[in-house]
N, C-alpha and C positions, 0 to 999 in steps of 0.2 A: 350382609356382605354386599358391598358395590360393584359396579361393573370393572375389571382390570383386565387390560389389554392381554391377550394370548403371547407368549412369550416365541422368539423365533423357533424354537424347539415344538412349541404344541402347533405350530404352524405349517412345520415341515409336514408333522405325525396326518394334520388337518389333510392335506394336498396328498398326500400318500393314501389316506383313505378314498378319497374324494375321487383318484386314479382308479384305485382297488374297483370299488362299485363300478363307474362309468364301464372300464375294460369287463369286468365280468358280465355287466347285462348284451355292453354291446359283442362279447361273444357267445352267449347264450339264445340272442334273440333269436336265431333262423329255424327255432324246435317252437317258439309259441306260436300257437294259433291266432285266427283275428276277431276278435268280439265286435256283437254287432254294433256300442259303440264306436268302436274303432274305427271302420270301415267307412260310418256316418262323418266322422273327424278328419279322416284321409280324403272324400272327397271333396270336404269343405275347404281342407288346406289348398287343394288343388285349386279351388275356384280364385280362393283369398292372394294365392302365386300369381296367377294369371292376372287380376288385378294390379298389381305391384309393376305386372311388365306394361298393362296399358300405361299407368302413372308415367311411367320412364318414355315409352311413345309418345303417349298424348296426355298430357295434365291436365289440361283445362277441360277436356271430354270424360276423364278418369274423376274429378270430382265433386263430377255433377250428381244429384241424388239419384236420379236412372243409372247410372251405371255403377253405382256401390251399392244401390238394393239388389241389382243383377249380380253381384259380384259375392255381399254380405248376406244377403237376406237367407240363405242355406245356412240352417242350422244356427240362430238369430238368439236361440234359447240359452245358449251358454256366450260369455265372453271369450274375445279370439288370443288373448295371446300366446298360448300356447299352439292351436292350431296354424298362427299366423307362421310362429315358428316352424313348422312341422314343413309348413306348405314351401317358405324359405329353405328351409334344406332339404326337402324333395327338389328342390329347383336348382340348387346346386349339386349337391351330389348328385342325384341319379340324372336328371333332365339334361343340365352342363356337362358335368365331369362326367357322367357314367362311373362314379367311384362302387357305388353301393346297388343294390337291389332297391326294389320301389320303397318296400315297408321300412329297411332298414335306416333308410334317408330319411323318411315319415319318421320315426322312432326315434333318432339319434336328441333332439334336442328335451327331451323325455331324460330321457338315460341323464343328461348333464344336469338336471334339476333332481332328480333324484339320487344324483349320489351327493347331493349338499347336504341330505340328511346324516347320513355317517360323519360328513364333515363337520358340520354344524353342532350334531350331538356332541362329539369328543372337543371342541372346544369350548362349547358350555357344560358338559361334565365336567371335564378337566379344572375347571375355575371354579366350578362350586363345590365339588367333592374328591375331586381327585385325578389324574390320568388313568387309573384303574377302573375309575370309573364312568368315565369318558371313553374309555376302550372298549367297555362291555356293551356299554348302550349304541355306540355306535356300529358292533359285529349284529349286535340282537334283532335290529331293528331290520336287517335286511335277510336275517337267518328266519323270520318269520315266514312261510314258504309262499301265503295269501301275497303278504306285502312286497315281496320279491318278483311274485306275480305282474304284481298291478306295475310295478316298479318296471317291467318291459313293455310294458302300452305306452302307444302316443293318446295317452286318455291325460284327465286331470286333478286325478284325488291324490297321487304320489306328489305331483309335483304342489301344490296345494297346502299339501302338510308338509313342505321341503319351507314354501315359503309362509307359512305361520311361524312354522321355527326360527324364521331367519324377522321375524317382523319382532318377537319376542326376544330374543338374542340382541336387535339393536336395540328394543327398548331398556333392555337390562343396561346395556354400554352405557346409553344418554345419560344414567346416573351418575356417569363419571364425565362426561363427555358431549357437550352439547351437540354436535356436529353430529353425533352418534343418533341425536332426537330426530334431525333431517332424513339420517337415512329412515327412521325409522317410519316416515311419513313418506319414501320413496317407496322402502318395501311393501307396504301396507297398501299402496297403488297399487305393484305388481301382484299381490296377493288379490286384490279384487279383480286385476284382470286374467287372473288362470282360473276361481269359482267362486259361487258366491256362499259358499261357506266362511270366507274371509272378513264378512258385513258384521260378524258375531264378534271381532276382534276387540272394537273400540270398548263393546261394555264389557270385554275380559280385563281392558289393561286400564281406562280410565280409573276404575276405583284404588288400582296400586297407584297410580300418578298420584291420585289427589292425598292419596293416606303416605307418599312420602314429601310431597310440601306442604301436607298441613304438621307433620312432624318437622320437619327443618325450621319450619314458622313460629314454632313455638314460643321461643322468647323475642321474638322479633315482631310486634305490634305492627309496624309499619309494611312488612313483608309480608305478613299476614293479612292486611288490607290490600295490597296488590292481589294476593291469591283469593280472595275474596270475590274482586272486582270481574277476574277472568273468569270466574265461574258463574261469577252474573253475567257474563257475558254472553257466555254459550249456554246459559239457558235461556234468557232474555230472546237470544235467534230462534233456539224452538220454538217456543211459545210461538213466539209471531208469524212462524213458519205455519204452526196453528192452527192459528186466525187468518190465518191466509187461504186455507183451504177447507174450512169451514163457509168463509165468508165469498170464495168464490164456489162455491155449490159442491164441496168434494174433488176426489179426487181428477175425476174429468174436467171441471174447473178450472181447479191449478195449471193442467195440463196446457190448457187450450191460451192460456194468460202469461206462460211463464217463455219469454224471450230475452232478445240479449238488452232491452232498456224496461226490465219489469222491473217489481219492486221484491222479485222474488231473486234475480239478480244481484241485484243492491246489497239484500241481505247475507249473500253470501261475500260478498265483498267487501261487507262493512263487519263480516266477521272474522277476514284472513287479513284486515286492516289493523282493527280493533285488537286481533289476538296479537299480533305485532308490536303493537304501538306499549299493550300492557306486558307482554316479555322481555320488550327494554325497561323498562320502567322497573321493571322487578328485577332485572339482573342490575341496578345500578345499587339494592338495598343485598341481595342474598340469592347467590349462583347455585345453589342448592337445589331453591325452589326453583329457579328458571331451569334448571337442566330435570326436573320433574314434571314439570307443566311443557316443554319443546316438544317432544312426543304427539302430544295428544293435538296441539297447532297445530304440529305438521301432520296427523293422518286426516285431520276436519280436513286441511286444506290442498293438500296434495293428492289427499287419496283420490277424490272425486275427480280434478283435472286428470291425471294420470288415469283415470278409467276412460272419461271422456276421449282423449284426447288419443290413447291405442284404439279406437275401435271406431273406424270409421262410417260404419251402420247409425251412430248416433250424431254426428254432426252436422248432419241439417232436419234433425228432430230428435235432439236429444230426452227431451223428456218425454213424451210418448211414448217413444221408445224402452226408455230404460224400466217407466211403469210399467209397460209390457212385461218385461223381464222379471222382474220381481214377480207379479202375479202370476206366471207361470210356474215360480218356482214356490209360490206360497200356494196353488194348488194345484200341487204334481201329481200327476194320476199314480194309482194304487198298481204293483203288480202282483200277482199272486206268488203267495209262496211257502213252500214247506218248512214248517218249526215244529219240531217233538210229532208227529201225525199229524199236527191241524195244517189246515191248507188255509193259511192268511190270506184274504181278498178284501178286506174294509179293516178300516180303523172300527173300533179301539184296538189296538196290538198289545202283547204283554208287554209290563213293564218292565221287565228282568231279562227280554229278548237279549239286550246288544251284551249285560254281561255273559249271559248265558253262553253265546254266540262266541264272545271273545274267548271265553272258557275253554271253549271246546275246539276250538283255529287254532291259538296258539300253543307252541310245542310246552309242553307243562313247566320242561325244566325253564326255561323261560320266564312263564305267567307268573311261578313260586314266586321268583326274586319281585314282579312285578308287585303283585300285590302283596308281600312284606315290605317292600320299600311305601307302599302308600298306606299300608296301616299301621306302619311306623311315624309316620307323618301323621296322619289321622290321629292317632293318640296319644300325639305330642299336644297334639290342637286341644282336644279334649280333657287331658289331662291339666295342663297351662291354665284352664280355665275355672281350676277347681283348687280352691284355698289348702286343702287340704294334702294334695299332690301337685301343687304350682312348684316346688323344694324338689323334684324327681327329676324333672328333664328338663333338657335346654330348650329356650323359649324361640320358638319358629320366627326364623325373620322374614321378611317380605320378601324376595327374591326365592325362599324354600316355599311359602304360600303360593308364589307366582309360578312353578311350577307346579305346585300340586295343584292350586285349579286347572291350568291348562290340562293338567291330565285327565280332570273330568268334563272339562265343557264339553266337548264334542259327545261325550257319551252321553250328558246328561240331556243334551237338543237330540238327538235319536232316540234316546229311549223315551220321548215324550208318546203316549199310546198315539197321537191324530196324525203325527208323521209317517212318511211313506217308511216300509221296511225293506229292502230290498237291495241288491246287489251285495251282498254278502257282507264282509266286514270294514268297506271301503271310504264309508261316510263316516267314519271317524277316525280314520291315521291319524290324523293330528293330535287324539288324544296319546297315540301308541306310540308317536315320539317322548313323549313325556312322563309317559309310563318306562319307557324305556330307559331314561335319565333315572328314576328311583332306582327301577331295579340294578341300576348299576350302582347308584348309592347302597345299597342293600347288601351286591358282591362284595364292594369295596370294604364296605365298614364289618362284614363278617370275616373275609378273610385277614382285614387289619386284629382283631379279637383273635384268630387262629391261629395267627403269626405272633404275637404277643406271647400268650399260652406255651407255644413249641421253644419260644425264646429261651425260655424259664431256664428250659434242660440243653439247648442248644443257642447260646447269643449271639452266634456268626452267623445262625439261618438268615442267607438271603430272602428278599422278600418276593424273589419270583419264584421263589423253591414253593410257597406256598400257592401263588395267583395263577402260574400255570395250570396244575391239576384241577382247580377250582373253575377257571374257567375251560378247562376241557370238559369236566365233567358236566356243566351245564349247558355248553354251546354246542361241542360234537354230538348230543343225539339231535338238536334241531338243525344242522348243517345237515347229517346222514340223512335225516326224514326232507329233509328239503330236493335232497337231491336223488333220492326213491320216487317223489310226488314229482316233479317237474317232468316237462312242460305244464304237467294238470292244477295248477294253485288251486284254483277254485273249489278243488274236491278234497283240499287238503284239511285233517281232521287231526287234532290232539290227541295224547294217549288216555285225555281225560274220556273222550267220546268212546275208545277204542280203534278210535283209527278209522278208515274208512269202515268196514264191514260195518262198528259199532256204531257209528253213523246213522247207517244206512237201518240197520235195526230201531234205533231212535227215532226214526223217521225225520232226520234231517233232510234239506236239500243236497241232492247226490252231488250235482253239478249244476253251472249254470255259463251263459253269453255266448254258450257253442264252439268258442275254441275246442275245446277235447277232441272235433271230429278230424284233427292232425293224424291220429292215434290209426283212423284206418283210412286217409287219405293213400297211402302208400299202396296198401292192398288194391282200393280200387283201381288207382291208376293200371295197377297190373292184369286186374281181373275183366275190369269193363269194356262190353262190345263197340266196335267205331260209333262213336256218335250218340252214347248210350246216353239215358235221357236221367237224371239224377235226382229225386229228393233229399236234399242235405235239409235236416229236422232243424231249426233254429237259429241257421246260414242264411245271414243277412244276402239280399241280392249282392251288396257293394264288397262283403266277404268271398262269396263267389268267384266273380270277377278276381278278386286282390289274391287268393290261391292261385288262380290261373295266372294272372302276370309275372308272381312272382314265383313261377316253375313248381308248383305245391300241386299243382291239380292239372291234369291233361285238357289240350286246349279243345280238344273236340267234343269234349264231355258237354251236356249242357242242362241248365236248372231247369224244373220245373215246380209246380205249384202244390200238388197233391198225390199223398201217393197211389193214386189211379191210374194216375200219366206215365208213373215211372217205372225203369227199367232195376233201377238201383235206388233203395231208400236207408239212409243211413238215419236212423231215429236216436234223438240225444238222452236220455231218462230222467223223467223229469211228471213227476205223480200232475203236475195239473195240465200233460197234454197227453197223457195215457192214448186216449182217440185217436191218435195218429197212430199207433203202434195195433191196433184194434181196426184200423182202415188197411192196413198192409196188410194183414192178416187175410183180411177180407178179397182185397185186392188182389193179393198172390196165391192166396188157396193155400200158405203155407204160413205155420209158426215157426220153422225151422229159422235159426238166423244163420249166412256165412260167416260171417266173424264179426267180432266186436272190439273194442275197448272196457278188457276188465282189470281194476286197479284194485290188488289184494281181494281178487275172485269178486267183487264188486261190478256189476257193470252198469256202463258209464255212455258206451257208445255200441247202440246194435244194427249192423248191417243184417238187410235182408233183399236177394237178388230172386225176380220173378223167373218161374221156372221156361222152360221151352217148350213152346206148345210140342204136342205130341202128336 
């Protein structure tokens, strides 16, 4: 199936959802807490704003590299443009207008990237399998309570897997559509500048490029030597790219050699030239192949400018720079963490962690459709390949493989054992978009079968007589469970696990990033002495603060370091800092806690206040 335009109908349905999400997170957000990413991203936004107002004062002093390392260099390890946004509409809303509270104006450009996934989903369901099916994966994907979660941080794995989606979705269009290839090297930009999980793109979608213009080529000799050419093209640049950093000494080499009249320049130039000059030439034999080959141009060529060119940390040393960045994230320190009783702290990690993981997060009724929708796929594949059952099922087309890898790339780079494991189920959304998409194939084409069936004895049965119940029954337990677990996502646990308690028996991680401590934020405010002295257990300094600003936490309270010092220690549970909980003990002369956070008799967050000398 090709790419075909949304219809003004599925367009409506798109923007309806796309409203739905945005309005639900942004009236839900004033119950989440702030994780210590978070907090680290809010004060970045703020430096990145302030920047923006020198620009407008003074540009010639604004950028100079001393005042965009003062401005950039906070928090240097992730790219800005989501922060940039964050920092823009904290400056508008709340700084200008006074419309919103601090976080919520930090937040708000969050919310609009995440609800492109709902939108997004039901216009590529809708076109590949159905608007039933596009409905389901677009309710699914945010009834997940983890992703719902993450979905109200100004953080960037929501928005991340918002724009994979949308990188994939235009590359689907360009089949039909060349103009569709451009965008698709626009988006692929904006997807490198929200994370750099977006670098895995190119070799997700190159191999579909080339396997549908080496098919349109087929009888075409000539066309085929065009598609030929471009592939020596861009491999001919690696290479030499290469030998180019072989021959200057490695990586610090290149580094130190590559400016704007190198030859490491050149080459990129002589490959956004080159690729140009052979996609005319191919579109004057067979637009097939040129709207297959557009894509992949435009994300060599666009994508790189469009990173460089949002991030102003890198433009009077851009490649230093950017190797920086990469190696950071190629070796990201280990955090500890609880899986089945073992306490993870080094690689090798299992291998079965992230299904395990996903297993046991999302709500089952859920996960069911997900994994019959991909092992329905899966055994088309398997099948297909075997002479003897090639006569049973219809032959997978490219655009059905093209979502089914995307549904495992991302799990299959996390589950590698030498990657970090950590932050619960967040480093692969992008796969659970797409997961999401089957299992809506999966509703669709069962209740299509059901509705068939009933027909037999009833052929007036409309066909929402059937898709209603169908999807009540699998969506209303994970809406109810979502909205039991909220504000708390992170602690949110499948029926597969048993829920939180069973969980917690499992020896999963209970909780984690310290939002939870929302839950007896309120009590303290009521209970603690003027000026009383606080350990908040895993409350970021800049979390702290950002309770206080935004009326969550009494302004006279104030942090401290340990709980020796303090008057009030709220401890988050959490098996690999036990010690802290073992120091209060010690410290207060009591085990007794005031109160806590316990989520189905689970506890999650334990307050304990030192008693009054006597």
């Amino acid at each position: 199936m090709t790419g075909r335009p949304a219809t003004r109908e599925e367009k409506r349905w798109a923007w309806a959802l796309w409203a739905l999400a945005f309005v639900a997170l942004w009236w839900t957000e004033g119950h989440v807490g702030f994780t210590r990413d978070e907090s680290v991203y809010f004060a970045a936004a703020e430096g990145y704003a302030g920047w923006f107002r020198q620009l407008f004062q003074s540009p010639t002093r604004a950028l100079t590299d001393a005042a965009i390392v003062r401005a950039w260099d906070y928090n240097h390890e992730h790219p800005v443009l989501m922060k940039t946004l964050f920092g823009l509409s904290h400056l508008l809303f709340h700084d200008t207008l006074g419309w919103m509270r601090s976080a919520a104006a930090f937040r708000l450009p969050a919310f609009a990237l995440a609800a492109l996934v709902p939108a997004l989903s039901f216009l590529f369901g809708s076109a590949l399998y159905g608007r039933a099916a596009g409905l389901f994966a677009a309710l699914a994907f945010m009834l997940v309570p983890r992703q719902y979660f993450n979905a109200e941080l100004a953080c960037f794995d929501v928005p991340v897997a918002a724009l994979w989606l949308l990188v994939v979705y235009c590359f689907w269009r360009a089949l039909e559509d060349v103009r569709w290839g451009v965008a698709c090297g626009v988006a692929f930009g904006l997807a490198l500048t929200a994370k750099h999980n977006a670098l895995f793109l190119p070799f997700v979608l190159t191999p579909f490029a080339l396997w549908r213009a080496w098919e349109a080529s087929e009888a075409e000799p000539q066309a085929r030597g065009w598609l030929l050419r471009f592939v020596g093209l861009f491999a001919s640049v690696a290479v030499l790219y290469g030998l180019l950093i072989l021959s200057l000494g490695g990586g610090e080499g290149f580094q130190r050699k590559f400016f704007l009249l190198s030859p490491h320049t050149l080459l990129f130039m002589g490959l956004a030239v080159g690729g140009t000059w052979l996609l005319k030439g191919v579109e004057k034999v067979n637009a097939r192949v040129t709207r297959a080959l557009v894509p992949i141009a435009a994300m060599a060529v666009l994508g790189p400018v469009i990173f460089y060119l949002h991030w102003p940390y890198l433009w009077h040393h851009p490649v230093d720079r950017t190797a920086w960045y990469l190696a950071f994230h190629a070796k990201h320190n280990h955090y500890a963490w609880l899986y089945l009783g073992t306490l993870l702290r080094e690689p090798p990690f299992p291998l079965a962690y992230v299904l395990v993981k996903t297993a046991l997060t999302v709500p089952t009724s859920l996960f069911a459709p997900m994994v019959t929708g991909f092992l329905a796929l899966a055994g088309r594949v398997v099948l297909g390949q075997l002479e003897r059952t090639r006569a049973w099922v219809r032959p997978v087309t490219m655009v059905e493989a093209l979502v089914g890898v995307n549904a495992v790339t991302s799990i299959l780079i996390i589950s590698h054992p030498q990657v970090p494991h950590f932050g619960g189920v967040k480093h692969w959304f992008p796969s659970m978009v797409f997961l999401g998409l089957l299992a809506g194939q999966a509703v669709s084409r069962g209740s299509t079968a059901l509705l068939e069936r009933l027909r037999e004895k009833r052929p007036s049965l409309p066909a929402l007589a059937v898709l209603a119940p169908v999807f009540a029954v699998l969506l209303a337990p994970a809406l109810v469970y979502s909205a039991r677990v909220f504000p708390y996502g992170t602690a949110a646990y499948s029926e597969l696990a048993g829920g939180l308690p069973g969980a917690a028996t499992l020896g999963m991680q209970r909780q984690f990033w310290s939002s939870h401590v929302t839950g007896v934020l309120p009590w303290i405010n009521e209970h603690a002495k003027p000026n009383a002295r606080l350990f908040l257990h895993e409350v970021h300094g800049g979390s702290f603060r950002d309770y206080q600003r935004n009326g969550m936490l009494r302004p006279d309270l104030r942090a401290v370091g340990s709980p020796f010092e303090a008057d009030i220690v709220a401890y988050q549970y959490h098996q690999e800092f036990r010690e802290y909980e073992f120091q209060t003990w010690q410290a207060f002369n009591t085990r007794t806690p005031a109160t806590g956070l316990y989520l189905d008799e689970t506890p999650q967050v334990i307050v304990y206040v030192r008693p009054e000398p006597r």
